[in-house]
BAPA-11637 format. One record per residue (C-alpha): residue number from 1; x, y, z; residue in one letter. Coordinates in steps of 0.001 Angstrom, whole numbers. Each point is the difference from the previous one (the first is absolute). Last residue first. Layout:
SITE  num       xx       yy       zz  residuo
SITE  NUM        X        Y        Z        a
...
! end
This chain:
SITE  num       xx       yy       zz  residuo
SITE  482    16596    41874    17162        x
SITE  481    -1118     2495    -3199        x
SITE  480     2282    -1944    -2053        x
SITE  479     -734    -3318      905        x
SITE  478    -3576      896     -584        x
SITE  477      558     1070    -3357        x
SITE  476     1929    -3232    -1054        x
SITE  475    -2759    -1867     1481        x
SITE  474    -2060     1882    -2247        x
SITE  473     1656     -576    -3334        x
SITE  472     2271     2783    -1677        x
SITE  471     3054    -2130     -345        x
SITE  470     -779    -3945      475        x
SITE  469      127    -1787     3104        x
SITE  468     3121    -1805      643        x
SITE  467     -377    -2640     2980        x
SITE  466    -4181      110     -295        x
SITE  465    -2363      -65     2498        x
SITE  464     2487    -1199     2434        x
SITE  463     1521     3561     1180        x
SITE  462    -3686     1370       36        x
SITE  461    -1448    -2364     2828        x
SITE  460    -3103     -735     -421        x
SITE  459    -2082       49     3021        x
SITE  458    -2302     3421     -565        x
SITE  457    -1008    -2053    -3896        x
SITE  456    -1755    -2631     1965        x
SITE  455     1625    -3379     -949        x
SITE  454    -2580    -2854    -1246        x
SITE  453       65     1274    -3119        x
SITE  452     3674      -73     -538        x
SITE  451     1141     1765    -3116        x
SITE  450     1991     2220     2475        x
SITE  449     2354    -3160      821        x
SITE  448     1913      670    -3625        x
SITE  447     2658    -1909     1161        x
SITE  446    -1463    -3538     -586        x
SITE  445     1754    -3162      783        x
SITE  444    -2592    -2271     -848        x
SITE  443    -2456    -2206     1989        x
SITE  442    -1362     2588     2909        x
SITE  441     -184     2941    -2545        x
SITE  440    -1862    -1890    -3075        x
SITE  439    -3785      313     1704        x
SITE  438    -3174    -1780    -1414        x
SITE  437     -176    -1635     3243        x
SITE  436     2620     1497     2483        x
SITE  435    -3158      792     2363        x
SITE  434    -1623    -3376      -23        x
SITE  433     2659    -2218      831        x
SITE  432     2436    -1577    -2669        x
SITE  431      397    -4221      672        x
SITE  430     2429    -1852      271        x
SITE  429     -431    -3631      -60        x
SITE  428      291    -1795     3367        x
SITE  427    -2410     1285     1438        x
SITE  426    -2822    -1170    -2450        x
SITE  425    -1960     1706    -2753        x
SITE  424     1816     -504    -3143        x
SITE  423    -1384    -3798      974        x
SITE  422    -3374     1403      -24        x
SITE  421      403     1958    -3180        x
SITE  420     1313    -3700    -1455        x
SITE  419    -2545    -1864     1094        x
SITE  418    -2857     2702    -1462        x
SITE  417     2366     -140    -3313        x
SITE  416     -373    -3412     -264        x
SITE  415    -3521     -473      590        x
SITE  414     -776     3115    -2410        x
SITE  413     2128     -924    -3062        x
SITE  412    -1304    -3395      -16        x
SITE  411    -3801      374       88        x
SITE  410      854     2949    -2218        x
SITE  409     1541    -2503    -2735        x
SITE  408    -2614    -2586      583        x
SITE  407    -2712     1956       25        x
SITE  406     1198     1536    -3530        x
SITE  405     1479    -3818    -1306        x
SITE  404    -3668     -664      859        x
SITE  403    -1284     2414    -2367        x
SITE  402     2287    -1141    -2768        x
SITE  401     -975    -3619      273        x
SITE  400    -3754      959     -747        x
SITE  399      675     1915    -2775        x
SITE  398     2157    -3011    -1421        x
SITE  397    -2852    -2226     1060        x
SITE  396    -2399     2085    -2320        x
SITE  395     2111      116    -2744        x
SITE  394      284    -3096      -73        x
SITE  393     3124    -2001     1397        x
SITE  392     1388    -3108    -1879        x
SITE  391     3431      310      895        x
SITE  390     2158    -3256    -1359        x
SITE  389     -164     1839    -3384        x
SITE  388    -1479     3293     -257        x
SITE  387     1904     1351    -2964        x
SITE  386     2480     3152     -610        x
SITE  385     1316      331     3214        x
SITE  384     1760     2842      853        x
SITE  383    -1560     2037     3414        x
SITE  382    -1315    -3234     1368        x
SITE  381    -3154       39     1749        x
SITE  380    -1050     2933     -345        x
SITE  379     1408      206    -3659        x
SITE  378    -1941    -2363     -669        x
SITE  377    -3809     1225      741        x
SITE  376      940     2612    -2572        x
SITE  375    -1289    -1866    -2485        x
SITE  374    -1150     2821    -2400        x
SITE  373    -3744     -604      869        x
SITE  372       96     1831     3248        x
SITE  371    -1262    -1781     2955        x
SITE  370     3682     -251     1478        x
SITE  369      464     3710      331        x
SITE  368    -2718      260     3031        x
SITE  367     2983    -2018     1601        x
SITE  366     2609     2776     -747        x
SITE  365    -2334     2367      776        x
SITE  364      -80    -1154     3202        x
SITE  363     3702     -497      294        x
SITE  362      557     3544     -716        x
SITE  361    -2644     1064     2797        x
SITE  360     1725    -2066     2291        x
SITE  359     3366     2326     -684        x
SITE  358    -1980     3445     -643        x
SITE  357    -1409     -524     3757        x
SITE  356     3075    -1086     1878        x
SITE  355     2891     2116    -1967        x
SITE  354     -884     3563     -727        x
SITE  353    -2802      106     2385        x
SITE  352      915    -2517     2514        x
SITE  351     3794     1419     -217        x
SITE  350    -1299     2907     2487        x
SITE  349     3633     1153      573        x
SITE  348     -743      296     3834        x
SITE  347    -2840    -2769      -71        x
SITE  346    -1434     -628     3356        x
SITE  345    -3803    -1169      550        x
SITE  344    -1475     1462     2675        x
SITE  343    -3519      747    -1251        x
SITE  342     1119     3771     -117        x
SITE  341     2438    -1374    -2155        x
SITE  340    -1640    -2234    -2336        x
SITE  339    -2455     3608     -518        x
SITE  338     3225     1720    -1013        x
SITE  337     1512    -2549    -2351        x
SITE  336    -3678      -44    -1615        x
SITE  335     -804     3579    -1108        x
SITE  334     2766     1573    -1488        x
SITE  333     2903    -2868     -290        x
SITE  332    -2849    -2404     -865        x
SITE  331    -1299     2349    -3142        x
SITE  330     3134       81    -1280        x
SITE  329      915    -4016       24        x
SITE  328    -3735       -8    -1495        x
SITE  327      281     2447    -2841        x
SITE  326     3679     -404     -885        x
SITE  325     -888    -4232       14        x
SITE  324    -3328      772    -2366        x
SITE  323     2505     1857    -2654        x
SITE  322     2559    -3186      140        x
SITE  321    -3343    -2219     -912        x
SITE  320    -1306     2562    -2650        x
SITE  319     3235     -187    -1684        x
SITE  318      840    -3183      566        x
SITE  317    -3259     -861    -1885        x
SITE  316      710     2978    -2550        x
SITE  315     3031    -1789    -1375        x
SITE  314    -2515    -3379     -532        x
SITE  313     1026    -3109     1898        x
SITE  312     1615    -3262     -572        x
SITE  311     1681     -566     3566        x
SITE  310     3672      514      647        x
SITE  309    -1083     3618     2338        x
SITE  308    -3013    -1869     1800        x
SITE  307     2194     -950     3514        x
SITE  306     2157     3611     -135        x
SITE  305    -3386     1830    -1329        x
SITE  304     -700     1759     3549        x
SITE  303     3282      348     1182        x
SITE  302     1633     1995    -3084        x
SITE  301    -3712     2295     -376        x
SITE  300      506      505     4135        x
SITE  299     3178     2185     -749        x
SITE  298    -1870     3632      101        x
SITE  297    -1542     -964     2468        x
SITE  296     3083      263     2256        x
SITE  295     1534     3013     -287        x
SITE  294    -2426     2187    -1639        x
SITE  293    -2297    -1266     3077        x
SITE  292     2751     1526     2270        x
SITE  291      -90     3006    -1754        x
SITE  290    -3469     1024      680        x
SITE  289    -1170     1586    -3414        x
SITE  288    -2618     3319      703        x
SITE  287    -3639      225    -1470        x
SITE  286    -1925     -964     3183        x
SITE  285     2309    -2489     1029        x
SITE  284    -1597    -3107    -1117        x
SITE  283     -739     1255    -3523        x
SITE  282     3534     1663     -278        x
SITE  281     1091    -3745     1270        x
SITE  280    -1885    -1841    -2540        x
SITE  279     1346     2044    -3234        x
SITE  278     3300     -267     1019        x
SITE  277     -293    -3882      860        x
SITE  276    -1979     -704    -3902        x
SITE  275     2988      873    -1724        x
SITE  274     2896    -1708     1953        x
SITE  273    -2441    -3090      522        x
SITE  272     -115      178    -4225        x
SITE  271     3473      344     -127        x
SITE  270      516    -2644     1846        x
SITE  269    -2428    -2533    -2034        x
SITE  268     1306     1058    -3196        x
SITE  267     3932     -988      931        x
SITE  266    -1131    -2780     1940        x
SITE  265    -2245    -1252    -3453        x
SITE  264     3328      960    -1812        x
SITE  263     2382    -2306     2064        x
SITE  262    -1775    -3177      712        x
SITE  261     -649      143    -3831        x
SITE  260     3641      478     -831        x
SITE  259      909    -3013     2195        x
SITE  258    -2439    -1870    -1939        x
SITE  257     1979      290    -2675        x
SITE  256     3635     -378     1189        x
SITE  255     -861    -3281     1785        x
SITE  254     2921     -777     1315        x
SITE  253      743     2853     2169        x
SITE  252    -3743      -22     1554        x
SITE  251     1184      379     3684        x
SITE  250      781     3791     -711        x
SITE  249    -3393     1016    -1242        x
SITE  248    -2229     1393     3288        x
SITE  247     3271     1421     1884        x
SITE  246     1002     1242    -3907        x
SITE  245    -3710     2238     -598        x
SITE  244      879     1422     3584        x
SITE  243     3366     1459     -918        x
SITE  242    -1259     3418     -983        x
SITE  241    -2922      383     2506        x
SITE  240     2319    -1614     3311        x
SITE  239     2847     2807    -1007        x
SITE  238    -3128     3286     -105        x
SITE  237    -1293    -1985     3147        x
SITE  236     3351      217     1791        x
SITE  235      889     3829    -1072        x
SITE  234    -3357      537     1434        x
SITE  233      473     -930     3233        x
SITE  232     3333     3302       32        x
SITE  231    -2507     2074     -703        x
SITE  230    -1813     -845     2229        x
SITE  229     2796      332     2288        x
SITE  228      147     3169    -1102        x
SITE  227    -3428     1889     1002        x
SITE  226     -582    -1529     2837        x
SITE  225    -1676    -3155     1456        x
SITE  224    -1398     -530     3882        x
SITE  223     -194    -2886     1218        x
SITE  222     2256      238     3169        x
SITE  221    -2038     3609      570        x
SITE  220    -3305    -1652     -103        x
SITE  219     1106    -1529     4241        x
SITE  218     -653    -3808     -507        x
SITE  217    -2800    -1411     1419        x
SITE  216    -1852      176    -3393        x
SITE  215     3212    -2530    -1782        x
SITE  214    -1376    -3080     2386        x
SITE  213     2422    -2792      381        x
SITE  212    -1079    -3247     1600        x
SITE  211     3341    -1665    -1111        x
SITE  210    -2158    -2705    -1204        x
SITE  209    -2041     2355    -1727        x
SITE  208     2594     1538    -1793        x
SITE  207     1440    -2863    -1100        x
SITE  206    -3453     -738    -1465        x
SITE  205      -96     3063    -2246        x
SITE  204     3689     -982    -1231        x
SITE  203    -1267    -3455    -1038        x
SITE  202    -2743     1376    -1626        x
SITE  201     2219     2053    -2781        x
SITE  200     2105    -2324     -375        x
SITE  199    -2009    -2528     -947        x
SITE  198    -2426     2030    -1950        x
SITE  197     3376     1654    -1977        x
SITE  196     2128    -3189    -1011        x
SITE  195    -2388    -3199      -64        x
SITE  194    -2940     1761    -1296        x
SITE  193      776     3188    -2444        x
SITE  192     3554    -2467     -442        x
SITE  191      598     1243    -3158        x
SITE  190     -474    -3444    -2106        x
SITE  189    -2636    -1387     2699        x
SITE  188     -509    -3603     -999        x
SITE  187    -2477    -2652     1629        x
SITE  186      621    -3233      -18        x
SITE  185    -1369    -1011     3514        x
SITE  184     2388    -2484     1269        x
SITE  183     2709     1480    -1356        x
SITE  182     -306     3892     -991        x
SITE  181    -2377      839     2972        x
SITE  180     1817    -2387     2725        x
SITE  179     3688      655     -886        x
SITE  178     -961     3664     -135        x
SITE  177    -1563       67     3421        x
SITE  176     3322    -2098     1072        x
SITE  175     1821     2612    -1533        x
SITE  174    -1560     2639     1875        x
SITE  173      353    -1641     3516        x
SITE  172     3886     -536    -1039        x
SITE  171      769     3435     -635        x
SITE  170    -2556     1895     2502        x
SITE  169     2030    -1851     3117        x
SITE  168     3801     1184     -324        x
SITE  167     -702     3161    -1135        x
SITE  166    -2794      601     2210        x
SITE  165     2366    -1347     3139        x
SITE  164     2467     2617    -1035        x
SITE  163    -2538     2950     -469        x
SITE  162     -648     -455     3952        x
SITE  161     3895      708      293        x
SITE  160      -30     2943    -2094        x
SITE  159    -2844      883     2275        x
SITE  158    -3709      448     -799        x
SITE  157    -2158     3321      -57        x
SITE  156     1108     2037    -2974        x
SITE  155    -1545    -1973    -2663        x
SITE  154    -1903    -2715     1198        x
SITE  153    -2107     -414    -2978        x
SITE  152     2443     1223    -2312        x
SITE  151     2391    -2772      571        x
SITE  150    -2464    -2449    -1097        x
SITE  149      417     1426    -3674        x
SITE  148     4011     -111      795        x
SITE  147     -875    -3808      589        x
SITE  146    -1496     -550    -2729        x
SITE  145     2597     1875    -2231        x
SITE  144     2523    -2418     1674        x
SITE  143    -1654    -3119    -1477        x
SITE  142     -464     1124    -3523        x
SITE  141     4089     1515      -76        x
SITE  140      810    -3520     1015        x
SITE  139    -1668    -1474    -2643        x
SITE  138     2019     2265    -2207        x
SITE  137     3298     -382     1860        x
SITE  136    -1367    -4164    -1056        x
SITE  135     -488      423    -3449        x
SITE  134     3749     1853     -149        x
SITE  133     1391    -3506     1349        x
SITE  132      105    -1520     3284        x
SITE  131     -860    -3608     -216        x
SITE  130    -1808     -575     3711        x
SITE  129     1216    -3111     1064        x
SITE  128    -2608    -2700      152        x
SITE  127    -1178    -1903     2987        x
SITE  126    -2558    -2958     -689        x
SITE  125    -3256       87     1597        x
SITE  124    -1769     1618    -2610        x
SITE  123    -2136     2187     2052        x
SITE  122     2748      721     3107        x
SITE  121     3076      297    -2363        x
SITE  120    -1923     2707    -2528        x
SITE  119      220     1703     3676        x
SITE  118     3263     -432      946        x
SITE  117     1619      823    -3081        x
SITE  116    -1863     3116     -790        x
SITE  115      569     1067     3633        x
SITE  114     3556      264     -738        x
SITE  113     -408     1611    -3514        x
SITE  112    -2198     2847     2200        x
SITE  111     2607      922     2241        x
SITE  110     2570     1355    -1695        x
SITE  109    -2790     2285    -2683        x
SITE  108    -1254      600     3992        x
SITE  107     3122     1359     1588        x
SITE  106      868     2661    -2618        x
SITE  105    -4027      650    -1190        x
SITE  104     -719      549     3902        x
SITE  103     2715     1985      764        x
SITE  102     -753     2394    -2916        x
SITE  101    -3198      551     1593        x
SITE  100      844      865     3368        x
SITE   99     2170     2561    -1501        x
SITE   98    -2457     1747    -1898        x
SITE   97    -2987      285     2612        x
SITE   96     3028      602     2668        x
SITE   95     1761     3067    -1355        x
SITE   94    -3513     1428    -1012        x
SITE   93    -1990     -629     3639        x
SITE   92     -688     3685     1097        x
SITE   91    -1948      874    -3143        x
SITE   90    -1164    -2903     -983        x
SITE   89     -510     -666    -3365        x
SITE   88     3994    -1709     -702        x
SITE   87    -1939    -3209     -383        x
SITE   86     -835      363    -3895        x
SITE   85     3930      492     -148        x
SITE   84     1303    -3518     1109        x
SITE   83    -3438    -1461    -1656        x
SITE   82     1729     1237    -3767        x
SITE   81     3370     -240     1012        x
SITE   80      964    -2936     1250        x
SITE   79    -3417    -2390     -750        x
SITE   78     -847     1973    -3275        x
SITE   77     4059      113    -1252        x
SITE   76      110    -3406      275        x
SITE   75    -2798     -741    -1692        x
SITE   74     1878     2066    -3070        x
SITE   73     3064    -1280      842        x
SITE   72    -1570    -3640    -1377        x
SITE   71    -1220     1540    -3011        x
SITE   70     3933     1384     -407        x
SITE   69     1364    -3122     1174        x
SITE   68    -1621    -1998    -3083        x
SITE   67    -2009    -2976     1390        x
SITE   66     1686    -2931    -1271        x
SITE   65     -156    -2364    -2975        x
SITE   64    -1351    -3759     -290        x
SITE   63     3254    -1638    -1973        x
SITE   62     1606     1473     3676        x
SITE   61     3773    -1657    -1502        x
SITE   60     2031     3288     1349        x
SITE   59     3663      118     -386        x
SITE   58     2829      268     1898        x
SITE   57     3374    -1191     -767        x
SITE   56     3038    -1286     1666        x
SITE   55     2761    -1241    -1718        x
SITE   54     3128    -1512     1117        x
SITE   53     2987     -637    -1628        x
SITE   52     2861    -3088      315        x
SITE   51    -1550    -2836    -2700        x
SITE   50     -693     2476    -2695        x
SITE   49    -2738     1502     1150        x
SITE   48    -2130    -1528     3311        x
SITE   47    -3511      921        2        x
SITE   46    -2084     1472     2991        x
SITE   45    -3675     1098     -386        x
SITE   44    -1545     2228     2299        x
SITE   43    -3806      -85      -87        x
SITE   42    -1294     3831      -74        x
SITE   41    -3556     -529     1259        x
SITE   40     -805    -3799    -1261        x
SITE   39     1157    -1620     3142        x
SITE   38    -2289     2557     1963        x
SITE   37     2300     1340     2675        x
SITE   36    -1368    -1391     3733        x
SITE   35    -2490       50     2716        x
SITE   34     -995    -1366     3398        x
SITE   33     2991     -788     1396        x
SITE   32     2383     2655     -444        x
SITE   31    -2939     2300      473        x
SITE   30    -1258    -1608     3015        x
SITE   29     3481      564     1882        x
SITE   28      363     3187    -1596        x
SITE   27    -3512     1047     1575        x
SITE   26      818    -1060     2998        x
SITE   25     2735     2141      326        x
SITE   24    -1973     2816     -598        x
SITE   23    -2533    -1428     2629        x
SITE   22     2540      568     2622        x
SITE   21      957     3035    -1387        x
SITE   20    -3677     1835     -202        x
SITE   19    -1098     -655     3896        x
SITE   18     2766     1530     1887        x
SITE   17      144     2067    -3265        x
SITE   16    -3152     1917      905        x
SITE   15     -398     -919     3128        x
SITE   14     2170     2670     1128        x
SITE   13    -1371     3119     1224        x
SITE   12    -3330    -1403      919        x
SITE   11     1854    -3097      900        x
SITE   10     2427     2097     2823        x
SITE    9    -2517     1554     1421        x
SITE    8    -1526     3311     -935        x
SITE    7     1227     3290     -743        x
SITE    6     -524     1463    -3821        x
SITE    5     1944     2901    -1154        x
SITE    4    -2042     2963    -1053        x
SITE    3      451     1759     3379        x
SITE    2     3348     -241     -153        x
SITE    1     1342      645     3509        x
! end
C-alpha cells in the first residue's frame, strides 16, 4: 500500500468537488444574474452601409478613463504570485501553500462581483448589476488579497473544502465592513491599511479559534522551514515589494496626480520597513537576520501608510512611518508571535504582525493626521474632495470617526470569522486531522514518499522513493550493493 496516500471515507477523499461543483454551478447562476458588461466597456455599434452591408464596430466612450492593465497586473501579480510564493515556507507543505493560494484568487476574483451585487443590494435596497470593467478585476484583486491575508492564519490546518466556505463568507462580510466605514462613516482608506490588511488579517485569527486549532500541539517537525523553501518565500516578498506602491495607487486612474503621491510615499515608506527590518532582526537575534522576518517585515512600510499614503505629508513622514512598521512588524515576529502562542493563540503565517498590528496602526496615524494644519482631515473622509461642503466634520470628529471605523472594522472581522471557523468546524465539512497538518503527502500525489516526516526512515520503501533516481545518488548505491 501507499503509505503516503490518504484512507478515509468516502468525503475525506471526496468532498472536495462533492462540495465545489454544486456551488460552481451556483456561481454561474448568480453570475448571470448578478452582474453584467459595463455599457461603456467596448459598446458595439452596428451601422448599415449602403443599404445591403453591415458594420460592426467597437469602440470605447469611458470619457472617465480606465485603470491601465499593466497597474492592474501588477495587483494581480501580488495576490497570484506574490502571497502564492510567501506561502511556499513550509517545508513539508510547498505544493499546497502555493496551490491553495492560486485557488483562492481563481474562485474568489469570480466570486467577489457576485457578492458585490448582493450586498450594495441589501444597504440600498435596490439590486444593481455589478458593471464589470477593469475597475472592478481591480476591486476584485482588493477583496481576494484579504482573503489570501486570512489564509495565512490557518495555513496548513484547514481543508480545501473548509477554504470553500471562507471564500464564500470573508467576501461579503468584508464588503459590508467597507459599505459601513466608507458610507455611513466617511472614512477613506486609499490602500486598504484598514479595510484590506486589519480585516483580513483578524478574520483569519478568529477562524482559527472557531476551529479550536492550537499550532503547539502539533509535532515541531510539520513547522519546520528549510533552507529552500525559504528561498522559495522570498521570491513572493521580493514580487509583493516591487508591485506594492501600484496595490496602494491603482484605484486613483483619474486622478493622475494624486496617484503619483499614493505612489512615492509607498515607495519611501517600504523601503524604509525594508531598511529598518534588517537592522531589527540582527538586534533580536543576537546579531544574526531570521529570514522569516526578512520576509514579512520587510513589507509592513506598504501596509502601514496604505490609509495615509494620498494625504499631504512630508517625504520623511512616510519615511519615518514605513521605518516604525519594519521595527514593530519585526519586533512581533521575534518576541510577540511566540508569547501569542504559548497563550494559545494560532497564527501559522503570523499575519498579526505584518498585517493586524501595522494595519490599525496605519489608521491611527491616519487619524493623528487630521490635526495637522495642511487639511488633511479631508482626505479621511474623502480621498478627492477639494472643499467640505455637505460634510462639516472637524478635525476632531474626523479623528474621532476614524477610530470607530478601527472597532468597527475588527468588531466585524472577528464575529465573522469566529462563525465562520465554527462552521469550518462541522461534520459535514472536511476537515484535515492533526497528523496530516502541515503535511502535502495525504492531498497530492507525491512520489517522493521519503520527504515524509511522519514516516520512519526503516519503513520506506526504496522502489517508491524515487522512480529514476539520479546516477551516483545513494539510493542508486544501495540498489547496487542489494
Amino acid at each position: 500500500m501507499n503509505e503516503g496516500k490518504k484512507e478515509g471515507s468516502l468525503l475525506d477523499k471526496y468532498g472536495f468537488p462533492i462540495w465545489l461543483f454544486p456551488l460552481f454551478f451556483l456561481v454561474v447562476v448568480l453570475f448571470a444574474a448578478c452582474t453584467e458588461w459595463d455599457p461603456q466597456f467596448g459598446v458595439d455599434t452596428v451601422t448599415t452601409v449602403g443599404g445591403h452591408h453591415v458594420r460592426k464596430q467597437v469602440s470605447n466612450t469611458w470619457e472617465s478613463g480606465n485603470v491601465p492593465y499593466t497597474m492592474y497586473m501588477d495587483a494581480a501579480a501580488m495576490c497570484v504570485l506574490g502571497f502564492g510564493f510567501l506561502y511556499v515556507f513550509s517545508k513539508y507543505y510547498v505544493w499546497s501553500g502555493v496551490s491553495t493560494n492560486f485557488f483562492v484568487c481563481g474562485f474568489c476574483f469570480l466570486w467577489v462581483h457576485v457578492a458585490k451585487a448582493i450586498v450594495n443590494a441589501i444597504f440600498e435596497g435596490e439590486f444593481h448589476k455589478t458593471k464589470l470593467n477593469l475597475n472592478e478585476m481591480v476591486t476584485g484583486c482588493y477583496i481576494t488579497a484579504a482573503v489570501l491575508i486570512s489564509l495565512g492564519a490557518f495555513y496548513g490546518f484547514a481543508s480545501l473544502s473548509q477554504v470553500i466556505l471562507v471564500c464564500l463568507v470573508e467576501p461579503v462580510a468584508m464588503l459590508i465592513n467597507e459599505h459601513i466605514v466608507l458610507h455611513y462613516l466617511h472614512v477613506k482608506d486609499a490602500g486598504g491599511s484598514l479595510l484590506v490588511h486589519c480585516f483580513g488579517a483578524y478574520f483569519g485569527i478568529a477562524v482559527v479559534c472557531g476551529m479550536r486549532v492550537r499550532a503547539e500541539q502539533l509535532p515541531e517537525t510539520h513547522r519546520t522551514t528549510s533552507y529552500f523553501s525559504n528561498m522559495g518565500a522570498m521570491i513572493g516578498t521580493v514580487v509583493l515589494w516591487m508591485f506594492w506602491p501600484s496595490f496602494n495607487g491603482v484605484t486613483f486612474y483619474n486622478d493622475v496626480t494624486l496617484q503619483g503621491r499614493i505612489v512615492m510615499n509607498t515607495y519611501l515608506a517600504i523601503c524604509a520597513s525594508c531598511t529598518t527590518a534588517f537592522a531589527t532582526s540582527i538586534l533580536a537575534h543576537c546579531g544574526k537576520l531570521e529570514m522569516l522576518e526578512i520576509q514579512n517585515a520587510t513589507l509592513a512600510g506598504g501596509v502601514i501608510i496604505g490609509m495615509i499614503c494620498p494625504f499631504d505629508i512630508q517625504p520623511w513622514t512616510a519615511v519615518l512611518i514605513g521605518g516604525l512598521g519594519g521595527v514593530v512588524s519585526s519586533f512581533g515576529y521575534a518576541e510577540c508571535h511566540p508569547f501569542l502562542e504559548k497563550l494559545g493563540v494560532t497564527d501559522s503565517a503570523a499575519v498579526q504582525m505584518l498585517h493586524g498590528i501595522p494595519g490599525w496602526l496605519g489608521a491611527i496615524f491616519a487619524a493623528l493626521a487630521c490635526f495637522g494644519s495642511n487639511h488633511n482631515y479631508m482626505y479621511s473622509y474623502e480621498t478627492q474632495w477639494s472643499t467640505t461642503e455637505d460634510h462639516h466634520r472637524t478635525r476632531a470628529e474626523q479623528f474621532g470617526f476614524i477610530i470607530l471605523a478601527t472597532v468597527c472594522t475588527l468588531l466585524i472581522s472577528t464575529v465573522s470569522g469566529l462563525i465562520t471557523g465554527v462552521l469550518m468546524n462541522q461534520p459535514c465539512c472536511p476537515r484535515v486531522d492533526e497528523k496530516d497538518m502541515l503535511i502535502d503527502h495525504d492531498f497530492w500525489n507525491i512520489e517522493d514518499i521519503g520527504h515524509d516526516p511522519r514516516i520512519k526512515p526503516s519503513h520506506y520503501n526504496r522502489n517508491v522513493v524515487l522512480k529514476n533516481p539520479l546516477p551516483g545518488s545513494p539510493i542508486r548505491e544501495m540498489e547496487a550493493k542489494a
